[in-house]
C-alpha positions in Angstrom: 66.4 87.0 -0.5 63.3 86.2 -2.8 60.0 85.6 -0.2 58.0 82.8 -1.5 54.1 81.9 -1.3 53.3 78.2 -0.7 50.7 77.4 -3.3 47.2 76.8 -2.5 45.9 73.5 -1.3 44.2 71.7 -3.2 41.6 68.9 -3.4 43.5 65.5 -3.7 40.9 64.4 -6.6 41.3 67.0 -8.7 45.3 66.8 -8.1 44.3 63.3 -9.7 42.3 64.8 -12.2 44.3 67.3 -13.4 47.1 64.4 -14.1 44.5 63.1 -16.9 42.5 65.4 -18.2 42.8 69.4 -19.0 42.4 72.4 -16.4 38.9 73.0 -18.1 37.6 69.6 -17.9 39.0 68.6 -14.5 37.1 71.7 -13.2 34.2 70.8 -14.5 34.4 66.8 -13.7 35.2 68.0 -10.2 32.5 70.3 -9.4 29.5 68.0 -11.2 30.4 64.6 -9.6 32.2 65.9 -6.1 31.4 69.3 -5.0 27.4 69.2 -6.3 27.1 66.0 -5.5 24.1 65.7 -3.6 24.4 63.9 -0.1 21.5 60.6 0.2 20.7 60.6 4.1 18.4 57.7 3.4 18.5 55.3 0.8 15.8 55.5 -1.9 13.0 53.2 -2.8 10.6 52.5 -4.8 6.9 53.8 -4.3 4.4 51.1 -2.0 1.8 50.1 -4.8 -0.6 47.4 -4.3 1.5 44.7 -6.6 4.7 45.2 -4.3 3.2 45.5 -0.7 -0.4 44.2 -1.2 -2.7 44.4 2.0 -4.4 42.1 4.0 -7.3 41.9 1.9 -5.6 41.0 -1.4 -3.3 39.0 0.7 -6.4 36.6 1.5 -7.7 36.8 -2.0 -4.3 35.5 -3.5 -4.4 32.6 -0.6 -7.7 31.3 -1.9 -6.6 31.4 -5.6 -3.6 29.4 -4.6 -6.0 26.8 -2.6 -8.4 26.5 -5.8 -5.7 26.1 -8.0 -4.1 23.5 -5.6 -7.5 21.6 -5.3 -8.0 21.2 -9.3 -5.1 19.7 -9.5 -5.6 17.4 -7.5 -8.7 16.7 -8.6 -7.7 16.2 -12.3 -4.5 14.1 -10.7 -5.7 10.6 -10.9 -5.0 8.8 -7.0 -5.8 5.4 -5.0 -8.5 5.2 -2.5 -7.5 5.5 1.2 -8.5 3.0 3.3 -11.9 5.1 4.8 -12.6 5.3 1.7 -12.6 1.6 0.3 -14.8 1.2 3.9 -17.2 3.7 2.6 -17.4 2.6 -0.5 -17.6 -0.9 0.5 -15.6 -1.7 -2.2 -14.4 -5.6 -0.3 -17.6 -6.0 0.7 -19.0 -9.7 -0.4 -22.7 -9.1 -1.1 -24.9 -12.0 -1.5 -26.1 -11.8 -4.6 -22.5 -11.4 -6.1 -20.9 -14.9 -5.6 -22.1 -18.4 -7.0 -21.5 -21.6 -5.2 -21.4 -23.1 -8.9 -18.2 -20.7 -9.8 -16.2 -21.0 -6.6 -17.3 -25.0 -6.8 -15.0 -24.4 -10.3 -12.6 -22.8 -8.6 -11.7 -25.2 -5.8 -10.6 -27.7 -8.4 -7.7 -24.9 -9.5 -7.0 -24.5 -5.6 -6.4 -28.2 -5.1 -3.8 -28.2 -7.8 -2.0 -25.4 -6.5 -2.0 -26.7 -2.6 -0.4 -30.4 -4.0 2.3 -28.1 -5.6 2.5 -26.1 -2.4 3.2 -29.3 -1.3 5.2 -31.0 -3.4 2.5 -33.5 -4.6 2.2 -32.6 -8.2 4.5 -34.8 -9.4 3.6 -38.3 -11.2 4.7 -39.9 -8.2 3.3 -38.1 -5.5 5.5 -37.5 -2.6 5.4 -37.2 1.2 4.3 -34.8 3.5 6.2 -34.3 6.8 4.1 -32.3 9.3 7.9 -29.8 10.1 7.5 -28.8 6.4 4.1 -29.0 6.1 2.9 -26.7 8.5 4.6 -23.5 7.3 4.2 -24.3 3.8 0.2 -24.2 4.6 0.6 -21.3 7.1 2.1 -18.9 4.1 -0.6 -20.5 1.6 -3.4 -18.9 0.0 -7.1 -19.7 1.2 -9.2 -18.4 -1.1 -11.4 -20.9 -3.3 -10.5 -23.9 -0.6 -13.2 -25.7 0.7 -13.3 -25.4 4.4 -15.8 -27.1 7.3 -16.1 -25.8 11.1 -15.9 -28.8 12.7 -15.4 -27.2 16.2 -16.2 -23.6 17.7 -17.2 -21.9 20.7 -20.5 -20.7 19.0 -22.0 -24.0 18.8 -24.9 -23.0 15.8 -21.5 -22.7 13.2 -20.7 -26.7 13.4 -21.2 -28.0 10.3 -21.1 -25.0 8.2 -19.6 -25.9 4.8 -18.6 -24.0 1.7 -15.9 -22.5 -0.2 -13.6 -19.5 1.2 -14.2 -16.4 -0.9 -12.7 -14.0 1.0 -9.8 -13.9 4.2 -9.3 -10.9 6.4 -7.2 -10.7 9.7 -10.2 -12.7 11.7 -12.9 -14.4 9.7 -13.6 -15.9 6.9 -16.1 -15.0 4.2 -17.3 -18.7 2.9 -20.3 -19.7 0.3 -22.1 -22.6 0.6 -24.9 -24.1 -1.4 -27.7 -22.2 -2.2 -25.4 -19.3 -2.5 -25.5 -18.3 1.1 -23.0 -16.3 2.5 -21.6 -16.6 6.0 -18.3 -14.8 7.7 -17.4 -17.0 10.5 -14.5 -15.8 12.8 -11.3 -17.3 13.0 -11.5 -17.3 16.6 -12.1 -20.0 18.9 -12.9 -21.8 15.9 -11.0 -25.0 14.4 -11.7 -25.3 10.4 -11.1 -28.6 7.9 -9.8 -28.9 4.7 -9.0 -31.6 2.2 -6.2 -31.7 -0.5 -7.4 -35.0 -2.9 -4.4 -36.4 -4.8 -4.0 -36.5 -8.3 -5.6 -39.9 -8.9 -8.9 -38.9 -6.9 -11.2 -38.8 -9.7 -9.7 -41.9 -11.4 -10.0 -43.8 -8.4 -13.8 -42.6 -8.0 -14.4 -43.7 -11.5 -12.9 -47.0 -11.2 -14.4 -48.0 -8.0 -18.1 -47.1 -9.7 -17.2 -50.2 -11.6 -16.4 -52.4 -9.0 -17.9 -53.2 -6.0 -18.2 -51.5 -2.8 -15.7 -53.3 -0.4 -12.7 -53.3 -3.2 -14.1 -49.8 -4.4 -13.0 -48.3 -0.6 -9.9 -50.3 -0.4 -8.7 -49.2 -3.8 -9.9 -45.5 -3.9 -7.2 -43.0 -3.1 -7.7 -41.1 0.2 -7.2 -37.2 0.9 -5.0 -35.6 3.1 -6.9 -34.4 6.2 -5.7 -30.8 7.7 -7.1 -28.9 10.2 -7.1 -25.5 10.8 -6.9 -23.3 14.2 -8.0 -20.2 13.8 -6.6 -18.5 16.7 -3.2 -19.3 15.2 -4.4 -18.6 12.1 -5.4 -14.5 12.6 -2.9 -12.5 10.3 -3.6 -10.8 7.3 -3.2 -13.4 4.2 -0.4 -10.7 3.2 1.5 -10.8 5.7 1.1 -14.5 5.8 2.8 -14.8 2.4 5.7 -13.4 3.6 6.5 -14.1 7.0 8.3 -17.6 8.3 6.9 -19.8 10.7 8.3 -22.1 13.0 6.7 -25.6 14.2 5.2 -25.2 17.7 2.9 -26.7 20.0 -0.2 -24.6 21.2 -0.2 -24.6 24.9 -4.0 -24.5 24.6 -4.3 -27.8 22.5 
């Protein structure tokens, strides 16, 4: 009998090696990429320089650019006024010297043609006015250039004060009366009138200059009388325009 050595054990990867490529090469591909290759017991990175782990000082440098550069845009963004602002600024502020009784005088004709269509008086034949359609019609209407009178208020001295609205906030209005003064008189506790003349007002005026005084009243064409309470009355003229009112009774009337 014939003894027989086993042949030596190899590596598996150069067993795969040797399969597709020659002896020489398979050596050589096995001792550069398994045998040498050197064992990583940590992984590698990149040097710390100031661009990739900056310290706390260039940290707060970079935060401040980033502020400034936030801030001038902002500044060379146009934006609207906040409301401390508008108060600083007095920009609604009615100053005396800025209105004219003359212009708002002007004015109140333009608001009575726009309360008879509010209405439903600016028709040719006029119409009626029923006080459940009436009322909310006038409580969602727009103030400003009617002429208004206090006819009663808790502050006695503001009876009688006459002029034409220039300006409505939540609780007063800003009204100009002759001589260009300027009053703010508070909605509260305070009962305003206002006339809405008809169409034929001036007509009538004209015609009853002609004639004399007893057919001149009987023939002229009368107003419609409203009056105005401001403690029902204290809500921001926008909000008024959009909000729906229902007919109701005071309980302190």
């Amino acid at each position: 009998m014939h003894s027989t050595t086993p042949p030596e054990t190899q590596h598996a990867a150069l067993n795969l090696l040797l399969r597709s490529h020659a002896p020489d090469i398979a050596n050589e591909i096995f001792l550069s990429h398994i045998v040498r290759r050197p064992l990583l017991l940590r992984p590698s990175s990149p040097p710390a320089t100031p661009s990739t782990h900056p310290d706390a000082r260039t940290q707060r440098q970079r935060a401040r650019e980033r502020k400034e550069k936030e801030k001038e845009k902002r500044r060379r963004k146009p934006r609207p006024l906040s409301a401390k602002e508008k108060r600083k600024l007095g920009v609604h502020d009615v100053q005396s010297g800025e209105v004219r009784y003359e212009v708002f005088r002007g004015l109140s004709g333009i608001w009575a043609g726009y309360i008879r269509d509010v209405l439903g008086l600016g028709g040719p034949g006029g119409g009626y006015v029923v006080k459940d359609t009436a009322g909310p019609l006038l409580a969602s209407a727009d103030f400003h250039g009617a002429e208004v009178e206090v006819v009663r208020c808790r502050c006695v001295t503001r009876v009688g004060l006459r002029g034409f609205v220039v300006k409505e906030t939540r609780g007063a209005f800003v009204v100009v009366g002759t001589g260009d003064r300027v009053w703010t008189i508070p909605k509260a506790h305070t009962v305003f009138r206002f006339e809405v003349p008809f169409v034929g007002d001036q007509e009538g005026e004209e015609e009853g200059k002609e004639g004399d005084g007893v057919e001149a009243e009987m023939t002229k064409p009368k107003s419609l009388v409203f009056e105005l309470h401001g403690d029902q009355f204290e809500i921001r003229p926008a909000e008024r325009a959009n909000k729906k009112f229902k007919f109701h009774i005071p309980p302190d009337i």
